[in-house]
C-alpha positions in Angstrom: 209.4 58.2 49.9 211.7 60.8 50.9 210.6 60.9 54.5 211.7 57.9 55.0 215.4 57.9 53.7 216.9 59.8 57.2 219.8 58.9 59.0 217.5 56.8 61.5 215.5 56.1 58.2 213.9 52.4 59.5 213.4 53.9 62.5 211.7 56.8 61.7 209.3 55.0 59.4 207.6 53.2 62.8 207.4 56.1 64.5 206.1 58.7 61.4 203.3 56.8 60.8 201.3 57.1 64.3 201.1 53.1 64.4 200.6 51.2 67.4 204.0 49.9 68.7 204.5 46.2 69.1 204.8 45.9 72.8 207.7 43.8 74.5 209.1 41.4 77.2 209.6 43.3 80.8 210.7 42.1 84.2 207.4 42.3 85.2 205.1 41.3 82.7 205.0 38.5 80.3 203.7 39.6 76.7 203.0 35.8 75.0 204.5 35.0 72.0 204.2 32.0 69.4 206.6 29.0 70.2 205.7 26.7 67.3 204.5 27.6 63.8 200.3 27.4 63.7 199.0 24.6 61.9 199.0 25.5 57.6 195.4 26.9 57.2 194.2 25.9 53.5 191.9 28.9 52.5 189.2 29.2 51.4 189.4 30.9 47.6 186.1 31.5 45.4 185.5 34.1 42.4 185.0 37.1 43.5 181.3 38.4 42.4 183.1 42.1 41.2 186.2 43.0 39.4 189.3 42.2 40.6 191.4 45.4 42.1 193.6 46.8 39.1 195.0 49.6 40.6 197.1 52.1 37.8 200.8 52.2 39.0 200.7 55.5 40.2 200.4 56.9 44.0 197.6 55.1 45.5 194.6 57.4 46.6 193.7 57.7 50.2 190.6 55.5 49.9 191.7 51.3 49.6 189.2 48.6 48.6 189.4 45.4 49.8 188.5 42.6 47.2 185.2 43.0 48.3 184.5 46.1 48.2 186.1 47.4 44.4 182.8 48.8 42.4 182.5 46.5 39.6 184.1 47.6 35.9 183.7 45.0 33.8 182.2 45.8 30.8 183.4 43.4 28.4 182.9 39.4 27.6 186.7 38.7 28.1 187.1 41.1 31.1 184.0 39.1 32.2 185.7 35.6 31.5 188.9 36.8 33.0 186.9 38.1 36.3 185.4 34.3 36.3 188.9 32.8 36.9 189.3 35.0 39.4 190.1 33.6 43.4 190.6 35.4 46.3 192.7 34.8 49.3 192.0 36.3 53.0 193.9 35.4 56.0 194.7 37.6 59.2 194.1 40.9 57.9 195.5 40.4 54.3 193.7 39.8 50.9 194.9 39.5 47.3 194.1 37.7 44.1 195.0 35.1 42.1 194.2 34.1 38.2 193.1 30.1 39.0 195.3 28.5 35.9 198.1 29.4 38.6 197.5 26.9 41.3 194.9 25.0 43.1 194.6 26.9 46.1 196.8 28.4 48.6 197.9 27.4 52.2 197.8 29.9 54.5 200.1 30.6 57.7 201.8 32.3 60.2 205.2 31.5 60.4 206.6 32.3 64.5 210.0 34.0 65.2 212.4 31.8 67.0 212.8 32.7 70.5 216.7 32.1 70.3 218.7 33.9 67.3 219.4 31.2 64.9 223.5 31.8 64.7 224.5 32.7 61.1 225.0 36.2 58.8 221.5 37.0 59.5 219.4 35.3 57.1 217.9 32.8 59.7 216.6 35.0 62.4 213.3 36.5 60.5 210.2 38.1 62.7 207.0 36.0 62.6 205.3 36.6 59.9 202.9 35.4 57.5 203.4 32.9 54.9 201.4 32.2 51.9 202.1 28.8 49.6 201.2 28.2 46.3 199.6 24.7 45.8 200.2 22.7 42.3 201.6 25.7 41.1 202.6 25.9 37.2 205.3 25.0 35.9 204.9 22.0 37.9 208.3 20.3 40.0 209.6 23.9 39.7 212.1 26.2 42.3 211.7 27.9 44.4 208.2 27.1 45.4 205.5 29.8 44.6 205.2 31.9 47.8 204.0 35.5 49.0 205.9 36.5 52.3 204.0 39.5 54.5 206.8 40.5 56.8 206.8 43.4 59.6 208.9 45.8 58.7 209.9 47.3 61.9 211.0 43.6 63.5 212.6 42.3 60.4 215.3 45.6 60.1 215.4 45.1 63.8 216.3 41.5 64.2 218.9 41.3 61.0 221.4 44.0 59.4 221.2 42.5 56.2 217.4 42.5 56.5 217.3 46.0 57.2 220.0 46.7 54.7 217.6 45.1 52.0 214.5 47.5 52.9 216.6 50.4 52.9 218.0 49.0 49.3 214.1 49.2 48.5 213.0 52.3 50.2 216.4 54.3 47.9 215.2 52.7 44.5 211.4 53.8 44.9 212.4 57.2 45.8 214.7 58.0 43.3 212.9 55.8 40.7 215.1 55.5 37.8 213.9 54.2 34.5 213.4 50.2 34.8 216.1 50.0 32.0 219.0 51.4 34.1 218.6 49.2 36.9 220.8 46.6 36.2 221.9 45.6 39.8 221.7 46.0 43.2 218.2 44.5 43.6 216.7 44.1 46.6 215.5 40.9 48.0 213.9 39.6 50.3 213.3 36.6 52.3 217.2 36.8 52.4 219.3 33.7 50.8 222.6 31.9 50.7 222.4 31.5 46.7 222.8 34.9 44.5 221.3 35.6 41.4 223.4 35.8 37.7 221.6 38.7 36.2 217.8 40.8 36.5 215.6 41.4 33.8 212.2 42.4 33.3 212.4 45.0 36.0 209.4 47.7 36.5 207.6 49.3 38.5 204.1 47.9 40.4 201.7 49.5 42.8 199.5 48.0 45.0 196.2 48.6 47.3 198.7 51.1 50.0 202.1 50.5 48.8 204.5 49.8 45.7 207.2 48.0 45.0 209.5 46.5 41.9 209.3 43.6 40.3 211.8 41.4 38.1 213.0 38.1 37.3 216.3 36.5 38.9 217.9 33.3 39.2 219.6 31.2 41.9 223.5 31.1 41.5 226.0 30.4 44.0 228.6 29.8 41.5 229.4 29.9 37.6 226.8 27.9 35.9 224.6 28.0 32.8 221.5 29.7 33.3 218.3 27.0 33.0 214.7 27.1 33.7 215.0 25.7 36.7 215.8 28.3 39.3 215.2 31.2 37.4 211.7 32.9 38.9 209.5 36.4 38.9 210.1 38.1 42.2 208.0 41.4 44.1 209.3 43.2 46.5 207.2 46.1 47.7 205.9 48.1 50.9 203.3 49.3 52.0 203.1 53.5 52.4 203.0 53.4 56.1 206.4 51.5 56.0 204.7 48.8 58.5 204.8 45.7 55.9 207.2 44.0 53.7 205.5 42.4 50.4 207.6 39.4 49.4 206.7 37.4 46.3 208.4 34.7 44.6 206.8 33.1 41.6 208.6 30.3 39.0 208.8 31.2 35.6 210.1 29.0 32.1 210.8 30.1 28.8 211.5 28.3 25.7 214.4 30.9 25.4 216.4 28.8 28.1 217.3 25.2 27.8 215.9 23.2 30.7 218.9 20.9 31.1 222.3 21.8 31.1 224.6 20.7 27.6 226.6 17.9 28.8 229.1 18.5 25.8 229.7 22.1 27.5 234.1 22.7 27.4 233.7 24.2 31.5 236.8 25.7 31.2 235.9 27.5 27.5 232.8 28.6 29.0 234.3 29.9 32.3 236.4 32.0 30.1 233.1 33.7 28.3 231.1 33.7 31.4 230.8 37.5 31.9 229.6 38.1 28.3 227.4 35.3 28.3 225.4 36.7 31.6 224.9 39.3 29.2 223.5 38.3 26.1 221.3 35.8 28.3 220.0 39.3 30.1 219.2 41.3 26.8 217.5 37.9 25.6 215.4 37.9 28.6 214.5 41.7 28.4 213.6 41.7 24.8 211.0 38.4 25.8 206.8 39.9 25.6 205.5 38.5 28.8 203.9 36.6 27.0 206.6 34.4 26.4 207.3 33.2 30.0 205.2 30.8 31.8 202.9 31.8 33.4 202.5 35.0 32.0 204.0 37.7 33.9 200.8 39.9 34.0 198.9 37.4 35.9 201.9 37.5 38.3 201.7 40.9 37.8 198.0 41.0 39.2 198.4 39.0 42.5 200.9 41.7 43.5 198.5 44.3 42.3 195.7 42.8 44.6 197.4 42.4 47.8 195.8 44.6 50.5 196.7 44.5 54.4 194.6 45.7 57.0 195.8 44.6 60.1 194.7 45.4 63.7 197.3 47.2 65.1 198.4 45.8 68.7 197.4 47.8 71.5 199.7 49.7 73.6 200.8 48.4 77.2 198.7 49.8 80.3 198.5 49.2 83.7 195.1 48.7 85.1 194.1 52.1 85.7 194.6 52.6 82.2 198.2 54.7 82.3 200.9 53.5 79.5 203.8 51.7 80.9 207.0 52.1 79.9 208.0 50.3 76.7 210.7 49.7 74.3 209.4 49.3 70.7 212.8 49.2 69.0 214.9 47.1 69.0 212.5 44.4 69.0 213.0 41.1 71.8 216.1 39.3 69.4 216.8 42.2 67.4 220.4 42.5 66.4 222.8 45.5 67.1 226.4 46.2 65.6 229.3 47.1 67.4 230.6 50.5 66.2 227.4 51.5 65.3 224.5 53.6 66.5 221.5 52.0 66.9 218.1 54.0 67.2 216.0 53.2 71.0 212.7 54.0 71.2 209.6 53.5 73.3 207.0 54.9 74.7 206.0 56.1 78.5 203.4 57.6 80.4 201.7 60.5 79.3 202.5 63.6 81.1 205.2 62.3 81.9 208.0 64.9 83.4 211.2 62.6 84.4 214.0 61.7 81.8 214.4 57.9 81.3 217.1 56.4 81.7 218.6 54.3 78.4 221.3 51.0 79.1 223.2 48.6 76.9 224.4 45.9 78.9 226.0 42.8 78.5 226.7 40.0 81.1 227.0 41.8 84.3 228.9 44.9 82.8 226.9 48.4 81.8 228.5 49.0 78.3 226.7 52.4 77.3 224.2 54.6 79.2 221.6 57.9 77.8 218.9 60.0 79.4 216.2 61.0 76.9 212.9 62.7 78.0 209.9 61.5 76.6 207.1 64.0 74.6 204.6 64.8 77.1 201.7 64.8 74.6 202.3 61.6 72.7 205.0 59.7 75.7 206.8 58.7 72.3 210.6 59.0 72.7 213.8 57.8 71.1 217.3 58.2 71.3 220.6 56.5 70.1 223.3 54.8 71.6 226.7 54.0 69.9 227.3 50.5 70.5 231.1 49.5 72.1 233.3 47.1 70.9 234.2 45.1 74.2 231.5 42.4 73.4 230.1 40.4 70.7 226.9 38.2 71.8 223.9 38.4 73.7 222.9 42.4 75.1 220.2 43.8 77.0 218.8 47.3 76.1 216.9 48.4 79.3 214.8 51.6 79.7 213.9 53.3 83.1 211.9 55.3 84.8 211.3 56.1 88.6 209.8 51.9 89.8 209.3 50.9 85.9 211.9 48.9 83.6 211.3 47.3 80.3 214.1 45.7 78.9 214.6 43.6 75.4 217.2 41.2 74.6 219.5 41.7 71.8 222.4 39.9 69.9 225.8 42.0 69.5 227.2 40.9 66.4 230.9 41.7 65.0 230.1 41.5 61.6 232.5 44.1 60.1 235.2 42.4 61.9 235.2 45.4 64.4 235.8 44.0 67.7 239.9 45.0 68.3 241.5 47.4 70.9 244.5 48.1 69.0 245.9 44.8 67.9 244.0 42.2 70.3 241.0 39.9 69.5 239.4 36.8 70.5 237.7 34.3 69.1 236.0 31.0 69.3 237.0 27.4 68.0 234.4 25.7 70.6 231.8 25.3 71.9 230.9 25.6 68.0 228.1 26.8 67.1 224.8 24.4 67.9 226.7 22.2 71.2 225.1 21.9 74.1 225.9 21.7 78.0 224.7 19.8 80.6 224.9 20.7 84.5 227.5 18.9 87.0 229.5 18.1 83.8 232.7 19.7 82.3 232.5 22.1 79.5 235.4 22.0 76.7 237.0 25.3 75.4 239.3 26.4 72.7 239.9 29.4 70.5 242.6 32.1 69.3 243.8 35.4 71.1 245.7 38.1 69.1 248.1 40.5 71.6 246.0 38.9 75.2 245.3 42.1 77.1 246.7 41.9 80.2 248.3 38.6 78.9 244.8 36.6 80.3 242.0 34.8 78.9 239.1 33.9 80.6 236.4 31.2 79.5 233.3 30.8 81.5 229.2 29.8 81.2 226.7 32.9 81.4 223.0 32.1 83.2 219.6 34.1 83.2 219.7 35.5 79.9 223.6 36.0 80.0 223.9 38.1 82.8 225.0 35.7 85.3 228.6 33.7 85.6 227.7 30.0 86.7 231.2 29.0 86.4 235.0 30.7 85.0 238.0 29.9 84.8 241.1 32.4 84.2 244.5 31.9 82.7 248.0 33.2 81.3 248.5 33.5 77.4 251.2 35.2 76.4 250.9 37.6 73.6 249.5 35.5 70.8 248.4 32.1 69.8 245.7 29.4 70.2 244.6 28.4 73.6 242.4 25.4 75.9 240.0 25.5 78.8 237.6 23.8 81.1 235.2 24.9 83.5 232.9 22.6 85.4 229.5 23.5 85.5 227.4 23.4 88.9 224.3 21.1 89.4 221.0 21.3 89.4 221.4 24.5 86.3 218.7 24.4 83.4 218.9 27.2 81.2 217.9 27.4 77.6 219.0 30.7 77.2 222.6 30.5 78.5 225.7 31.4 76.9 229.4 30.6 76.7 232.2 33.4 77.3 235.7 33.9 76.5 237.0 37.5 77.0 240.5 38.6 77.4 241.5 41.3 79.7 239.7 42.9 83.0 236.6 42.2 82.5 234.3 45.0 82.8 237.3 47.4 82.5 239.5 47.0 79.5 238.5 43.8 78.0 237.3 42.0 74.8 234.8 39.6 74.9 232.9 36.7 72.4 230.2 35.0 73.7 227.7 32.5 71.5 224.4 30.8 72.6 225.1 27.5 74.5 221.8 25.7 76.2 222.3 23.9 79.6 220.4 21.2 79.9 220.0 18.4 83.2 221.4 15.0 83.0 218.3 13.0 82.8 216.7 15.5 80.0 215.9 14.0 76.4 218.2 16.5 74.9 221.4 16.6 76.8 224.1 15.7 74.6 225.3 12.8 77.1 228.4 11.6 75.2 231.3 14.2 73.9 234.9 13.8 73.3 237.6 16.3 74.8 239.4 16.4 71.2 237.2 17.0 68.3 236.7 13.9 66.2 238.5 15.6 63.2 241.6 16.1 64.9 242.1 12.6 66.0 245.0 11.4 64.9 246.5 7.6 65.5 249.8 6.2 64.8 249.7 3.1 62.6 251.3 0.1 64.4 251.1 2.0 67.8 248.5 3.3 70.7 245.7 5.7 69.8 244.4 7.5 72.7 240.5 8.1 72.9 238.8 10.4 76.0 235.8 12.0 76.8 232.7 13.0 78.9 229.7 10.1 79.4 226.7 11.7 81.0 224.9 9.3 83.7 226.3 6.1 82.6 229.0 3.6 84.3 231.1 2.5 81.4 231.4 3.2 77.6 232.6 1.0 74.5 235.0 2.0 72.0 235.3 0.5 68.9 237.5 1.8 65.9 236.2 0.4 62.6 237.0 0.1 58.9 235.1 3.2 57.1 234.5 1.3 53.7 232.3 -1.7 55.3 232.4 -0.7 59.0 234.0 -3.9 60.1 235.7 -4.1 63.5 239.5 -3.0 63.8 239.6 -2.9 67.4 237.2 -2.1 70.8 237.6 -1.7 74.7 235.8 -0.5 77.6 236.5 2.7 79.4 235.3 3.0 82.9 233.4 6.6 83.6 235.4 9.0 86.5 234.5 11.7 88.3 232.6 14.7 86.4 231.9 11.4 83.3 235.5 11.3 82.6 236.8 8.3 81.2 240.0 7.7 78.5 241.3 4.2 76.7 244.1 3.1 74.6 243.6 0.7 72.1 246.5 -0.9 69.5 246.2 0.6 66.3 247.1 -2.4 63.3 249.9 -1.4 60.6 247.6 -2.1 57.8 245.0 -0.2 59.7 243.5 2.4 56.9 244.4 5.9 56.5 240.7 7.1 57.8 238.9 5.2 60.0 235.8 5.5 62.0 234.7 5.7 65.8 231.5 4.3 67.6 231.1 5.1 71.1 228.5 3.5 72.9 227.2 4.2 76.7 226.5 1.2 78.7 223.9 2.2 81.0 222.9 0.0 83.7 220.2 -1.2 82.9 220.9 -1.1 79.3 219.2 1.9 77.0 217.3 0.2 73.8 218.2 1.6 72.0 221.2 2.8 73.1 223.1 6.1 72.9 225.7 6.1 70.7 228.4 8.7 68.9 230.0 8.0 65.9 233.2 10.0 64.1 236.7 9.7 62.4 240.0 9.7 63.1 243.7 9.8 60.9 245.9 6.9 61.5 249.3 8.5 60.3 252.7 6.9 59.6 256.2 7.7 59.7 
């Protein structure tokens, strides 16, 4: 495992094992990609007819059976009874088996990457992959459900840093092996979550047909809390030798060593105190358990990651139609995620023979952050190089390759998540568009965020098209020094873009500047999922005064008039309402009187009145404060 722990250690494990890259997006030609998950297949499972694969847990020999094809070694009535139990599972290139008094049968699927980066710390923005599901899975009603994950290896370090921080956890701990007992922390695990885990136990070693991995047992914590059957499960995490695949298994376990309900006589704040030391003695209890003594038995779980075996078909290179490579970029992948300050590996492949350097690009919006030559190996037409990555923008990037006519390009996401992005004492930052609001063209978009020592004492807010490279609208303005600060831009007609982005930067842009951007779809009036009703405040920082006027504006999309109505939040009854006509760009404000026995919180309903009227029709609810002196 050695070779695989170098500085450009994910990296080099794609390109060390002669594999097939996985070709990408370019100007010029279209590679198709899944949009929507494929339908659950339920597989077919029968016994096998020979013995189940039992590989030792020691390095795997050069020569991998597939169920199929392991020579039969039973010899023995209860290794014959236990063969009998036996079912199989083979879907897209990967096989393992399973002891039947586990589940039913298995649904089978392949799970698609989402074209846009789902915003968050990483743990949403996984590479398709495929996804097997346990069905009627013992213990019954149990958490997390009983699932093996097959993930690329390559795309997953590529699209998330704490993906790729979790394989590299993995790839450290088989190589330098220590004794299952000293391994007390510092797991990995994979497919990444928001809950923790309380303790490990049970930890060892496993090997499989082409790979190995570790296994354990964990819970799900995400605060202090007694440790319970429910939530505590058997976990494999493993990969294969090639360093293509991810092995991800997540199995449910009880034991009548853990209560299954919590005590409701528990003193919180007496067990608070004792928590550390009960963690503990709850984790030598669990290590000194046989495996026996959990359910299922670990060994069965054991077994199905002893039996899992991939052979996939690699996917072919790109070639024109004289049969000629084109130019490629394997890594990043199309969504894979960079970090500002860091150097992220490029790679690719070009024409063979080829005798020009290539030239390597980071760019984001219309401004070049970072440029290399590399030349690529005229034997293989393999090549890589790094680029360090600027701090000037967080958000969407474009890592382009070229050589002579050809350009292939992949789209990246720039992400700040050490909190890097400062020249000297300024930063910038977001408040809204929030993560998740949309846009629609011909109407007003709302801005509002923080600057820290403005460079140049400006901020500018604005609406990136065609994939982020190209201003639709800006607007520029003074901030002094430091503090929060508002804008508006209006965005032109007749603009559809799922894939656009909103901008605030501060300074000259392209020059000295500091820029934020986050995802921001534009959608057309008239479709389905325009957001067609929005209010220039945000609901929860509506205040109104008791016994005076509470003013109320916003944007209506394609309507003449909207209704206002502030109501009682316990039974929703009627306070007050009035009707605001719509302006130009779908402006429209009210005032309504505010009683002085009005409640302390009260609730908004905001209803279009479309001509002719919408059934049902569009309406947005939210809160306000009614204050007093």
């Amino acid at each position: 495992m050695k070779k695989f722990l170098n500085a450009l250690s994910i990296l080099l494990i794609l390109t060390a094992c002669g594999s097939d890259p996985t070709p990408t997006t370019t100007p010029t030609e279209t590679m198709s990609e899944p949009t929507e998950a494929e339908p659950a297949e339920e597989v077919t499972t029968e016994a096998p007819t020979e013995a189940p694969t039992n590989i030792p847990e020691e390095a795997p020999t050069e020569t991998a059976f597939s169920p199929t094809e392991i020579p039969s070694t039973a010899t023995s009535e209860a290794e014959t009874e236990q063969l009998e139990t036996m079912q199989s599972v083979n879907y897209e290139g990967i096989s393992f088996q399973y002891d039947n008094s586990l589940a039913t049968g298995v649904q089978a699927e392949t799970v698609p990457a989402p074209e846009q980066r789902i915003q968050g710390p990483g743990w949403s923005n996984y590479p398709t992959h495929d996804l097997f599901t346990f069905e009627d899975y013992i213990p019954p009603e149990s958490y997390p459900p009983a699932t093996l994950y097959v993930i690329p290896v390559k795309e997953a370090a590529s699209r998330s840093s704490f993906a790729k921080s979790q394989i590299e956890q993995l790839l450290t701990l088989l190589d330098e092996r220590p004794e299952p007992d000293e391994v007390t922390s510092g797991l990995p695990y994979l497919p990444i979550s928001t809950a923790g885990s309380a303790f490990t136990a049970q930890v060892d070693y496993v090997s499989f047909n082409g790979g190995e991995g570790v296994r354990y047992i964990r819970n799900m914590a995400q605060s202090v809390d007694l440790i319970l059957n429910r939530g505590v499960h058997y976990t494999f995490q493993g990969i294969t030798d090639d360093g293509q695949y991810y092995v991800a298994a997540i199995f449910p376990i009880r034991t009548d060593a853990l209560p299954d309900d919590p005590d409701p006589n528990i003193d919180w704040d007496e067990f608070t105190a004792i928590y550390t030391e009960y963690v503990q003695e709850t984790t030598d209890m669990l290590d000194g358990l046989t495996t026996e003594e959990f359910e299922p038995n670990l060994m069965l779980l054991d077994d199905v990651a002893r039996s899992v075996f991939i052979e996939k078909d690699p996917i072919p290179q790109r070639k024109d139609t004289d049969g000629n490579l084109l130019l490629t970029v394997t890594y990043p992948v199309h969504n894979g995620q960079v970090v500002i300050g860091e150097e992220v590996p490029i790679a690719g492949y070009a024409a063979l023979d080829s005798t020009e350097p290539l030239s390597v690009t980071l760019a984001a919006g219309s401004s070049m952050l970072i440029e290399t030559t590399v030349s690529p190996d005229p034997v293989t037409g393999d090549w890589e190089t790094t680029l360090l990555v600027p701090i000037n923008v967080a958000g969407r990037g474009l890592i382009s390759a070229t050589m002579g006519t050809q350009t292939d390009s992949v789209s990246v996401y720039i992400d700040d998540v050490q909190g890097l992005q400062m020249q000297g004492d300024s930063q910038i930052r977001f408040l809204r568009p929030h993560d998740g609001e949309t846009a629609v063209s011909g109407y007003p978009v709302f801005f509002e965020g923080e600057v820290a020592s403005a460079i140049n004492d400006s901020v500018t807010v604005g609406v990136l098209i065609d994939n982020c490279t190209t201003w639709a609208a800006r607007q520029s303005f003074m901030v002094a020094g430091s503090g929060q600060w508002t804008g508006t831009v209006i965005l032109p007609e007749f603009i559809e873009d799922e894939q656009a982005c909103a901008s605030v930067y501060t300074g000259e842009y392209g020059e000295n500047w500091l820029e934020t951007q986050r995802p921001l779809p534009v959608y057309a009036p008239d479709d389905e999922r325009a957001n067609r009703l929005y209010l220039t405040t945000q609901p929860h920082q509506l205040e109104f005064p008791a016994g005076g006027i509470g003013k109320i504006e916003g944007i209506a999309v394609d309507a003449p008039e909207v209704q206002v109505s502030i109501v009682n939040n316990d039974d929703r009854s009627l306070i007050v309402e009035g009707i605001a006509p719509v302006g130009e760009f779908g402006a429209w404000e009210i005032e309504l009187p505010i009683p002085e026995d009005a409640p302390d919180l009260v609730g908004l309903e905001i209803v279009l009145l479309d001509d002719p009227p919408q059934d049902p029709p569009y309406i947005m609810t939210g809160g306000a404060t009614v204050t007093r002196p």
